[in-house]
PABALO-922152 format. One record per residue (C-alpha): x, z, y; residue number from 1; residue in one letter. Coordinates in Angstrom, 2 decimals, m for minus. Example, Ala and Ser with C-alpha at 12.3 -4.5 7.8 and 13.67 -1.06 7.14 Angstrom:
// residues 2
SITE_east_up_north_i_aa
SITE_12.30_7.80_m4.50_1_A
SITE_13.67_7.14_m1.06_2_S
END
This chain:
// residues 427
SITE_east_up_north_i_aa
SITE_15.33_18.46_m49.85_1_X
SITE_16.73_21.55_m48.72_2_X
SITE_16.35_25.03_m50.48_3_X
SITE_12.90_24.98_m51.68_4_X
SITE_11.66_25.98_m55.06_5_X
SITE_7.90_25.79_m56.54_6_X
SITE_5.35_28.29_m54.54_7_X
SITE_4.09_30.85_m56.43_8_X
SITE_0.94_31.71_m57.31_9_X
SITE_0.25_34.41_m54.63_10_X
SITE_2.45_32.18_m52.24_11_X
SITE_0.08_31.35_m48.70_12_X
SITE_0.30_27.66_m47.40_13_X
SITE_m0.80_27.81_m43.91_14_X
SITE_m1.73_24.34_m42.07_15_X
SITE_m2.11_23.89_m38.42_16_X
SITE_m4.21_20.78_m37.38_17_X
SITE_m7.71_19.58_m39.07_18_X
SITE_m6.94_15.50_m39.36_19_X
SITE_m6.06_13.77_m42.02_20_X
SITE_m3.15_14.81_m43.20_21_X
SITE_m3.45_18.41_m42.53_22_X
SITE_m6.79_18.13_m44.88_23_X
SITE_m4.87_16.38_m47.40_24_X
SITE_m1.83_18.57_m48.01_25_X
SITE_m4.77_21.15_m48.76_26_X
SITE_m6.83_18.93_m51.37_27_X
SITE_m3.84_17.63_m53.09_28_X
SITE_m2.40_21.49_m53.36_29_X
SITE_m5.37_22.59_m54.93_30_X
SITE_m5.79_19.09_m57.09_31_X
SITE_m1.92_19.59_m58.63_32_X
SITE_m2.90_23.44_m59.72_33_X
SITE_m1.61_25.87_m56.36_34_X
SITE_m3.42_29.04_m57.09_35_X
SITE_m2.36_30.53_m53.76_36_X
SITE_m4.13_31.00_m50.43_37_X
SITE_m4.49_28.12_m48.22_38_X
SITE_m5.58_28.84_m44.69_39_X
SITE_m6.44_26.00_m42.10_40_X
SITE_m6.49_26.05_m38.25_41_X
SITE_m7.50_23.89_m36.32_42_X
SITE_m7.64_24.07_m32.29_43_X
SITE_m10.97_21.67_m32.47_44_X
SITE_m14.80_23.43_m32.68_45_X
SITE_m16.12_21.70_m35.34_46_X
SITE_m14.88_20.86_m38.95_47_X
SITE_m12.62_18.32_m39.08_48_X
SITE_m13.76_14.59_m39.19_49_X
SITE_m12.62_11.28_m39.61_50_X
SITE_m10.88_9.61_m36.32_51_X
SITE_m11.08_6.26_m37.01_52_X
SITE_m14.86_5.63_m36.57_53_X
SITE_m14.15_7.30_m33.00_54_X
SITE_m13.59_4.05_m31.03_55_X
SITE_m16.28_2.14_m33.29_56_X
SITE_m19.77_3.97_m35.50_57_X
SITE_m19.32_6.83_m33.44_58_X
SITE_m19.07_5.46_m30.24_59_X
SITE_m21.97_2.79_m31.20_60_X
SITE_m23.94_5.58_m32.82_61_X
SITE_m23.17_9.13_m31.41_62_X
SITE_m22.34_9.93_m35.12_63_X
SITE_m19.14_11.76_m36.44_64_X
SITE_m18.13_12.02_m40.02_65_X
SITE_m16.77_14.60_m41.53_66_X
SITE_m13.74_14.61_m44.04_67_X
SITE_m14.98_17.04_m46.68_68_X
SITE_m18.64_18.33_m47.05_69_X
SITE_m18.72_22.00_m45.76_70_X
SITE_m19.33_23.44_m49.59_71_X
SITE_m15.33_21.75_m50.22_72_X
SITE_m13.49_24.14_m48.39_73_X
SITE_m15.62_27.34_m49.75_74_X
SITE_m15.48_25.81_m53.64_75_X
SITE_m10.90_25.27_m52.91_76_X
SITE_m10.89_28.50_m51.63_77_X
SITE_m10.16_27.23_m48.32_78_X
SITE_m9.77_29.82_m45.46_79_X
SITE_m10.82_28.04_m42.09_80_X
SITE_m10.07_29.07_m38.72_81_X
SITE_m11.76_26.66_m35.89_82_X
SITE_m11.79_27.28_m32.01_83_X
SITE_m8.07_28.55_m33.03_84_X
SITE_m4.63_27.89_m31.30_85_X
SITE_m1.00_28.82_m32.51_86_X
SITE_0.94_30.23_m29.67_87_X
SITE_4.16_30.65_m31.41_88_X
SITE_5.74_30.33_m34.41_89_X
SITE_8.32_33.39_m35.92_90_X
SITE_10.47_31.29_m38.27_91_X
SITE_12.55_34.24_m39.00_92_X
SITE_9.67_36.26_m40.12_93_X
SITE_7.66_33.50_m41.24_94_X
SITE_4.65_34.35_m39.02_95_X
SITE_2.30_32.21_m36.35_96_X
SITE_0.90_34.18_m33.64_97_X
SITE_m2.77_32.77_m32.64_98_X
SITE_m5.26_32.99_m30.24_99_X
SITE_m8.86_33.07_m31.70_100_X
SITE_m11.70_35.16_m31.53_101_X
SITE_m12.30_34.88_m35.32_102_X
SITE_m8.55_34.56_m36.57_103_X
SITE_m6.08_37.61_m37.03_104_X
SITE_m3.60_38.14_m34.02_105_X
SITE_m0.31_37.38_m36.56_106_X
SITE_m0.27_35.24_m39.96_107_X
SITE_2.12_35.23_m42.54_108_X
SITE_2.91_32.32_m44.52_109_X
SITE_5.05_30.76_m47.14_110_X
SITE_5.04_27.35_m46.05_111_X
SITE_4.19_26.16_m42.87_112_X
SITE_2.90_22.38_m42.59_113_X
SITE_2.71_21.34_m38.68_114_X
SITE_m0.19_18.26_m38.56_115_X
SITE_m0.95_18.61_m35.15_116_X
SITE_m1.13_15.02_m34.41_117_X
SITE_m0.80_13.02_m31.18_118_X
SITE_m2.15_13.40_m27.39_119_X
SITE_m3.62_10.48_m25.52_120_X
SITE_m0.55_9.54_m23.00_121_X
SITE_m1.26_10.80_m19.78_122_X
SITE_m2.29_7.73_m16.91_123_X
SITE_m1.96_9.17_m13.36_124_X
SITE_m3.11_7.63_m10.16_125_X
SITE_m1.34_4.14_m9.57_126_X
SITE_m1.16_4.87_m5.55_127_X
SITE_m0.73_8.87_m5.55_128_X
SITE_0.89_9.26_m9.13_129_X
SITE_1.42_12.99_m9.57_130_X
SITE_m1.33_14.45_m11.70_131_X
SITE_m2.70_12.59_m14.63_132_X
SITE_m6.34_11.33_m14.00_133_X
SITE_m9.82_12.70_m15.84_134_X
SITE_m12.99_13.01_m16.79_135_X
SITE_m13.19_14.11_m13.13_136_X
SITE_m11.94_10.74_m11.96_137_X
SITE_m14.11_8.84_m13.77_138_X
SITE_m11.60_8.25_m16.23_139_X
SITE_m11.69_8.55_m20.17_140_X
SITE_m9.72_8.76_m23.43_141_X
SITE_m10.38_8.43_m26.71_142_X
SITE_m8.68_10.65_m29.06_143_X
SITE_m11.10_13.20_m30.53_144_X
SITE_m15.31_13.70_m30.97_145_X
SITE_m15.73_15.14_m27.61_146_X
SITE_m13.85_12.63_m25.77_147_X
SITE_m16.28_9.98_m27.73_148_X
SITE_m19.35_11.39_m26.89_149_X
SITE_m18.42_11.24_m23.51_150_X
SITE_m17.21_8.18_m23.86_151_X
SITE_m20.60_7.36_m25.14_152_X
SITE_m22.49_8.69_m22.64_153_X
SITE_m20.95_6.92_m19.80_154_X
SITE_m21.35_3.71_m21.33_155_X
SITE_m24.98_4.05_m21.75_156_X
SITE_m25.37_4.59_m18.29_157_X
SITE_m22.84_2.09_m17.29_158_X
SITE_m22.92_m1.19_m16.22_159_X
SITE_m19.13_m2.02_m16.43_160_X
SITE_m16.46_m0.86_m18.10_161_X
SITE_m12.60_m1.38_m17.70_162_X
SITE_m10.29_m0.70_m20.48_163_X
SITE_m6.32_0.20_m19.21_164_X
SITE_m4.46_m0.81_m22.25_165_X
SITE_m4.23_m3.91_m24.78_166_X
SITE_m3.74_m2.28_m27.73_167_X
SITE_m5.89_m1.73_m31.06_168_X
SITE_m8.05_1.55_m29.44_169_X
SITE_m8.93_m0.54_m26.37_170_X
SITE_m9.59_m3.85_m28.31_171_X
SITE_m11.90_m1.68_m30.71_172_X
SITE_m13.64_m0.14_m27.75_173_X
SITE_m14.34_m3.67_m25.96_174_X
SITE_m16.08_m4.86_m28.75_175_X
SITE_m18.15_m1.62_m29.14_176_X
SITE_m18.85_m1.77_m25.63_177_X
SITE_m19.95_m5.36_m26.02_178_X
SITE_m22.16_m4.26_m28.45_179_X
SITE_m23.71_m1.64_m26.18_180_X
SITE_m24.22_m4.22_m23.41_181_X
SITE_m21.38_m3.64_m20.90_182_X
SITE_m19.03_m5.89_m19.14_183_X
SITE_m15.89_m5.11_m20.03_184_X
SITE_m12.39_m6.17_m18.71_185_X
SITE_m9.02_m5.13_m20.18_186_X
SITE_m5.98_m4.96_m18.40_187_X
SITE_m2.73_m5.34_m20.14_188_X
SITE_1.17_m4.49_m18.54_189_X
SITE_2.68_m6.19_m21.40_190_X
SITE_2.95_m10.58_m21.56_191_X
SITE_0.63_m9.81_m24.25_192_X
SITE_m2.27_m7.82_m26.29_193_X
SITE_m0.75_m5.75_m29.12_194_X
SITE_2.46_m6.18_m27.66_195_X
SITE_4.29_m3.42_m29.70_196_X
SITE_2.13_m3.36_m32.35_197_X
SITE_1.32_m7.06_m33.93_198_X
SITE_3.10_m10.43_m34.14_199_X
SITE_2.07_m13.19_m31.52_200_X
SITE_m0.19_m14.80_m33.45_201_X
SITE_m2.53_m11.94_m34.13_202_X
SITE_m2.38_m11.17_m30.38_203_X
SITE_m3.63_m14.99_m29.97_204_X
SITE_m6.46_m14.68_m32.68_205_X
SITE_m7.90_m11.24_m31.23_206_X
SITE_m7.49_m12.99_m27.92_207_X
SITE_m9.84_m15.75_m28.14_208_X
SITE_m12.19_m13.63_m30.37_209_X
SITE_m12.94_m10.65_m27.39_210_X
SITE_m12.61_m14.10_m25.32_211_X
SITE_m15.27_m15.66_m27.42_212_X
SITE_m17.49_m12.60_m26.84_213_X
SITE_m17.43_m12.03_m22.81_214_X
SITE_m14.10_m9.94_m22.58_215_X
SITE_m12.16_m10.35_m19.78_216_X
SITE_m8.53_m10.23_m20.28_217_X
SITE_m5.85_m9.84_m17.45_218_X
SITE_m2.29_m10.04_m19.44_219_X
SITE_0.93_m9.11_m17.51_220_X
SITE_m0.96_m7.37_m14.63_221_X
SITE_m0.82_m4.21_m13.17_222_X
SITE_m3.27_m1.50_m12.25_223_X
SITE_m2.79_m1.01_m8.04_224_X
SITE_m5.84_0.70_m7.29_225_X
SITE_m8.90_2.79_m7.93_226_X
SITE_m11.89_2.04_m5.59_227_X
SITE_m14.54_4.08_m5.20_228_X
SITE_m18.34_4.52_m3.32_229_X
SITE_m18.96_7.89_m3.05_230_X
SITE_m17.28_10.12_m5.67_231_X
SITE_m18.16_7.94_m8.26_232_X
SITE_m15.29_4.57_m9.00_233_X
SITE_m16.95_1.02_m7.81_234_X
SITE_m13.84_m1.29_m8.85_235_X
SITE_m10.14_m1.61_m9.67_236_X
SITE_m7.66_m3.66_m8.44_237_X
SITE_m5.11_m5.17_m10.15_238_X
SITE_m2.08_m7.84_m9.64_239_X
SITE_m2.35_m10.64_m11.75_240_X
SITE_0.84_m12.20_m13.40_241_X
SITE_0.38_m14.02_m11.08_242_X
SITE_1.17_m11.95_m8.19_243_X
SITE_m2.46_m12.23_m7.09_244_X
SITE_m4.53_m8.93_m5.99_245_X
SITE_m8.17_m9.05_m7.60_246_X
SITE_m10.48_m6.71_m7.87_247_X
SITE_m12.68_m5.51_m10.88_248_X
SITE_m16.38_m4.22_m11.05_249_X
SITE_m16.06_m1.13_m13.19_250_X
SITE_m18.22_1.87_m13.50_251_X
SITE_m16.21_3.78_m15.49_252_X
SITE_m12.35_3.53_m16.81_253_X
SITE_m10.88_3.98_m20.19_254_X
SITE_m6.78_4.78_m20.27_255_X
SITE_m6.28_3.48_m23.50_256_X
SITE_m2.14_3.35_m23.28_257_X
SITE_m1.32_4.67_m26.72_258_X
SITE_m0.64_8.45_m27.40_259_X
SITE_2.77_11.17_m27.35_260_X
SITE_2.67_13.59_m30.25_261_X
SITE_1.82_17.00_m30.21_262_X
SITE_5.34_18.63_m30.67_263_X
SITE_5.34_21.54_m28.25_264_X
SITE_4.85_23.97_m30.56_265_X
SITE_7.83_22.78_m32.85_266_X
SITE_10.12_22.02_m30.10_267_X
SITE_9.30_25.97_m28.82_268_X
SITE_10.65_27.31_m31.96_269_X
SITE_13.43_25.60_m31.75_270_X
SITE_13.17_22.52_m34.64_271_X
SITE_14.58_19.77_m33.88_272_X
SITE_11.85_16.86_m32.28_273_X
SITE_12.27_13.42_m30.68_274_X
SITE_9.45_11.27_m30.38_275_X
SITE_8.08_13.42_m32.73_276_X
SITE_8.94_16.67_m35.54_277_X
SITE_11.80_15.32_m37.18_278_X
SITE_11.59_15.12_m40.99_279_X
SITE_13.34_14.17_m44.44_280_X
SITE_12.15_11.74_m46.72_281_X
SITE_9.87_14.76_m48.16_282_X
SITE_8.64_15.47_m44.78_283_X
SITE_10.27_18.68_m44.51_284_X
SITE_11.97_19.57_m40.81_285_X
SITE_15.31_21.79_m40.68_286_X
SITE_13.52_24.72_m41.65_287_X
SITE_13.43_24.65_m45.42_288_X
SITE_9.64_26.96_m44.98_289_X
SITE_7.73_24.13_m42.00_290_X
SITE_6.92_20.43_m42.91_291_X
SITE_5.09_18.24_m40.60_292_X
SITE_2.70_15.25_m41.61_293_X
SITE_0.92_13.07_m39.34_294_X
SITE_1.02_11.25_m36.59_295_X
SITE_3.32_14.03_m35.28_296_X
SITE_5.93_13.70_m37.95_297_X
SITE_8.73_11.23_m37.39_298_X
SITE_11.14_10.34_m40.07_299_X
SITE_14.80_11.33_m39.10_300_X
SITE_16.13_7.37_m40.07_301_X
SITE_12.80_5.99_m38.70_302_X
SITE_12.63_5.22_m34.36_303_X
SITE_8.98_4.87_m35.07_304_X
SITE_6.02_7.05_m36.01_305_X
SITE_3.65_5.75_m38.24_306_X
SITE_m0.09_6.65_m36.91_307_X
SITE_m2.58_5.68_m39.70_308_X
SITE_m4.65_7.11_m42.31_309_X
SITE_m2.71_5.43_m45.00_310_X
SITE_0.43_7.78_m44.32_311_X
SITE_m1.10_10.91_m43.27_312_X
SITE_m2.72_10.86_m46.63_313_X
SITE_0.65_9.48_m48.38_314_X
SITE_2.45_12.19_m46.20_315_X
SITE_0.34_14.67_m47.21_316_X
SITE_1.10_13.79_m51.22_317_X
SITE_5.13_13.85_m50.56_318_X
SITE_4.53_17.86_m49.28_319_X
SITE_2.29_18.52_m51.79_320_X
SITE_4.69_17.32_m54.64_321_X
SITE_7.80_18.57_m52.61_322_X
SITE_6.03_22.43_m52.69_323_X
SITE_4.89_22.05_m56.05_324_X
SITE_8.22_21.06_m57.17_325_X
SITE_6.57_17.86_m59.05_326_X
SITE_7.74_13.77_m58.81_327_X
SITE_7.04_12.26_m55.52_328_X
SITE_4.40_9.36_m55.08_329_X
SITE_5.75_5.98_m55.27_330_X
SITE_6.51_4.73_m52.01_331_X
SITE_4.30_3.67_m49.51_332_X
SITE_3.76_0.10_m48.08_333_X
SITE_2.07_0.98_m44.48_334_X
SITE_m1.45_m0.78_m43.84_335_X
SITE_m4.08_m0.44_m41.10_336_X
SITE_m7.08_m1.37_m40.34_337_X
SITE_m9.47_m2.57_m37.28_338_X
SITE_m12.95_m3.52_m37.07_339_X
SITE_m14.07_m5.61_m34.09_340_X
SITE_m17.40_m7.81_m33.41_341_X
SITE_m17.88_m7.28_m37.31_342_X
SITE_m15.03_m8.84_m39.03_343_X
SITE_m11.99_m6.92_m39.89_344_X
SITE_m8.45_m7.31_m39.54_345_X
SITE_m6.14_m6.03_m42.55_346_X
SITE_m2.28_m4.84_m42.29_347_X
SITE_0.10_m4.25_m44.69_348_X
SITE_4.06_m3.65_m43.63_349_X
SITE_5.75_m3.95_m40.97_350_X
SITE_6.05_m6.89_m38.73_351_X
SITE_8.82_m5.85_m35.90_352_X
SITE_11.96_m7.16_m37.91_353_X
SITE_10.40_m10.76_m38.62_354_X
SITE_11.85_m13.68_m37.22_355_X
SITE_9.57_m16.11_m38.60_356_X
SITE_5.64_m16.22_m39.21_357_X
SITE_3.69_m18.27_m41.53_358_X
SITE_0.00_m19.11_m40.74_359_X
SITE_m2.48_m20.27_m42.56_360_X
SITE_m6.54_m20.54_m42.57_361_X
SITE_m8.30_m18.76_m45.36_362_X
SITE_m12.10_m19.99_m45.61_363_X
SITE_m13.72_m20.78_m42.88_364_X
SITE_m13.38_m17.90_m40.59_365_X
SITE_m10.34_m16.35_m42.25_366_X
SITE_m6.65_m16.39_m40.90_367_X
SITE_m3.82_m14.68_m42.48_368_X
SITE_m0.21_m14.16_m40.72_369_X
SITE_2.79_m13.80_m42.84_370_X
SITE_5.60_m12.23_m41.33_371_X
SITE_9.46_m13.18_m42.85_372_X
SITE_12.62_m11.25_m41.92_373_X
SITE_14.89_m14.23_m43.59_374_X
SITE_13.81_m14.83_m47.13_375_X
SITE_12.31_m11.42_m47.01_376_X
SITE_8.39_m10.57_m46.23_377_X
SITE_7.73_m7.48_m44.52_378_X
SITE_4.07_m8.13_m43.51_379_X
SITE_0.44_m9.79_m43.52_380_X
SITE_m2.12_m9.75_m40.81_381_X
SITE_m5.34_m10.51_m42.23_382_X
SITE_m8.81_m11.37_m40.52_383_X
SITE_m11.80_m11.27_m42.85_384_X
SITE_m9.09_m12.45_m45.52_385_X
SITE_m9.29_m9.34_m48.11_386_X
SITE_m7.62_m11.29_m50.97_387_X
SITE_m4.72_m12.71_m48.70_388_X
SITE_m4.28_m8.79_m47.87_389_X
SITE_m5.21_m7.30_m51.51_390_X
SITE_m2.27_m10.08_m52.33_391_X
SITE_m0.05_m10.00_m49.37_392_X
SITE_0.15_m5.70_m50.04_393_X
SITE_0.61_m6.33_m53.71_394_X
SITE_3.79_m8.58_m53.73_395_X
SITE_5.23_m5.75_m50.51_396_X
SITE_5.08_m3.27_m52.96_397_X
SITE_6.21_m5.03_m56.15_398_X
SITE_9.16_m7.04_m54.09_399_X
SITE_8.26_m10.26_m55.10_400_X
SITE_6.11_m12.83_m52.95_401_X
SITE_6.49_m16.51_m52.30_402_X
SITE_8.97_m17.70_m50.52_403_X
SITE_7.75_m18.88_m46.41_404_X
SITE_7.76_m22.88_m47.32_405_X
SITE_5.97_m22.49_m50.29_406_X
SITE_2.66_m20.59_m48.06_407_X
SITE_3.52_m22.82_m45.50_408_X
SITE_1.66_m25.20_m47.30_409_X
SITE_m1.97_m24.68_m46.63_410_X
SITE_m3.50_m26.74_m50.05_411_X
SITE_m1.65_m23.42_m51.84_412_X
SITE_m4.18_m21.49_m53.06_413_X
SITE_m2.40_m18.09_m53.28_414_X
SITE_m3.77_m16.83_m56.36_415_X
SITE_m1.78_m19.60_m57.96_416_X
SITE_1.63_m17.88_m57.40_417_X
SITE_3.56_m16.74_m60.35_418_X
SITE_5.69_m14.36_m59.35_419_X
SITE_7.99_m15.28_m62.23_420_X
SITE_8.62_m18.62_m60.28_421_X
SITE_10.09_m17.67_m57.07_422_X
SITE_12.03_m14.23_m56.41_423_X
SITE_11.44_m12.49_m53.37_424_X
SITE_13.57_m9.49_m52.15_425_X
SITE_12.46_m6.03_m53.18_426_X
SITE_11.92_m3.68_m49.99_427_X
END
């Protein structure tokens, strides 16, 4: 960690972005003892909320949730500043410059933590290209509360939907559109669902289950074509994998093609970004004074940023013990989560180094996926299989697990492994 010693008691800890982590560097500031100011701004209207329900209660629902009650950030002594946007940053001064009608002009801080999270990735017209298509277009995204309730509202007056995108925001939103009583078809470029982000076999299981509830899927095929009657879109047309051209009743389209992180404002002031803010193991950038947590933040010896809740809030407690000059948290073991047609698929590691995969039923409607890298596991997929996940995230983080043959063997029950019996390979 570069040149940082313990903030001070009249030290100010400014954050810029209201998700997760930004939220959590400021609770576990005030939970370790910082006496300072802490000042929050956030470019979004409201108070900040929890994302994840976006594609799934608050989509079904028209409800949002927020992260902390409204009393939290009066009783930590939380300054708020919503409707707000940094415009630069002054690292030689240590000042932001904003533009708000409620926020001062200039800011001075002490340490500056960048959680400005990620942008849905831009989908332009597959005939014109050029601009990216909108709300204008008939076409959505789903990345924060507005873009869900108009999500929301489309789909109640919509007969058909078509989802651009197989991964886990465009599976989620099938099955929520299911449940709100629209066709829906997704179209995936990739050979497969999930492509970049799951094994094969969970692909295959999530597959059959949107299959199993009226989901059209078109793998391998390509977006050619909006059609429309009017202003308003009548169908798409796509080409098959098979080379064929068919085309799609659709009312409304969602681009659901993953997301770029928000690192304009980092790469403006000259720190040093790539697929991200690039950080230390403490989540600190080049400037010893700005951190960045999130899905923005990108570890300098990592190609990949990791988007969940689990690390924005383990993020946020590396910053929080790196400014506070205390032990860091014990490292994390990445895990996700997705709810779809009410079941729920649990995560825990990282699959993309595997070479092999174990399978094996668990109950009656359970699977669980066990991904091997050699002798070593690096990940479980779990579908409505909580103790082959509780399990499968335990022996990740204690580095010791049954070996592949031994789970190969479905009459294991996997409570019965000793870990004293078989030695796995510590992460």
């Amino acid at each position: 960690m570069q040149d940082w010693e313990a903030l001070g008691p009249d030290a100010t800890v400014v954050v810029v972005g209201g998700g997760h982590a930004g939220v959590g560097v400021l609770a576990q500031l005030r939970s370790q003892g910082f006496a300072g100011q802490l000042v929050l701004i956030s470019a979004e209207n409201g108070s900040p909320y929890h994302r994840p329900p976006l594609s799934k209660k608050a989509l079904l629902e028209g409800a949002s949730l927020s992260l902390r009650p409204e009393p939290w950030y009066e009783s930590n002594r939380v300054t708020c500043y919503t409707s707000a946007r940094v415009t630069g940053i002054d690292r030689a001064a240590r000042r932001v410059h904003l533009q708000s009608t409620s926020a001062p002009e200039v800011m001075a801080y002490d340490a500056l933590i960048l959680a400005t999270g990620a942008a849905p990735r831009a989908w332009t017209d597959p005939v014109k290209g050029g601009d990216a298509l909108g709300l204008v277009d008939g076409v959505h995204v789903l990345r924060d509360v507005e873009d869900a309730q108009a999500l929301r509202a489309a789909l109640l007056s919509s007969g058909h939907l078509v989802i651009v995108g197989g991964g886990y925001i465009g599976l989620e939103v099938a099955a929520t559109a299911r449940a709100l009583g629209c066709g829906v078809c997704i179209v995936e470029q990739a050979p497969r669902i999930l492509q970049r982000v799951a094994p094969q076999a969970t692909s295959q299981l999530l597959r059959q289950l949107h299959q199993s509830h009226g989901v059209q899927l078109f793998e391998g095929a390509q977006v050619v074509a909006l059609q429309r009657e009017g202003q308003k879109i009548s169908s798409v047309r796509i080409q098959t994998a098979e080379g064929e051209l068919c085309d799609l009743q659709a009312d409304l389209v969602l681009a659901g093609i993953g997301a770029v992180p928000r690192d304009d404002l980092a790469k403006a002031c000259g720190l040093e970004v790539g697929n991200g803010i690039v950080v230390n193991a403490q989540c600190q950038t080049q400037d010893p004074a700005i951190w960045a947590v999130g899905d923005v933040a990108r570890h300098r010896d990592q190609s990949i940023r990791i988007e969940s809740v689990g690390n924005a809030n383990h993020q946020a407690a590396l910053v929080a013990a790196a400014l506070m000059a205390r032990p860091e948290p014990l490292p994390l073991v990445p895990w996700f989560w997705s709810d779809q047609y009410g079941g729920r698929l649990q995560i825990a590691g990282l699959w993309q180094t595997a070479d092999r995969w174990v399978e094996r039923q668990e109950g009656a409607q359970g699977r669980s996926i066990w991904s091997y890298q050699g002798p070593r596991l690096v990940a479980v997929d779990a579908w409505q299989a909580p103790v082959a996940y509780a399990l499968g995230k335990k022996w990740l983080e204690t580095g010791q697990y049954p070996p592949a043959e031994w789970l190969a063997h479905q009459d294991q029950n996997l409570k019965d492994w000793v870990p004293q019996a078989a030695s796995g390979v510590a992460l």
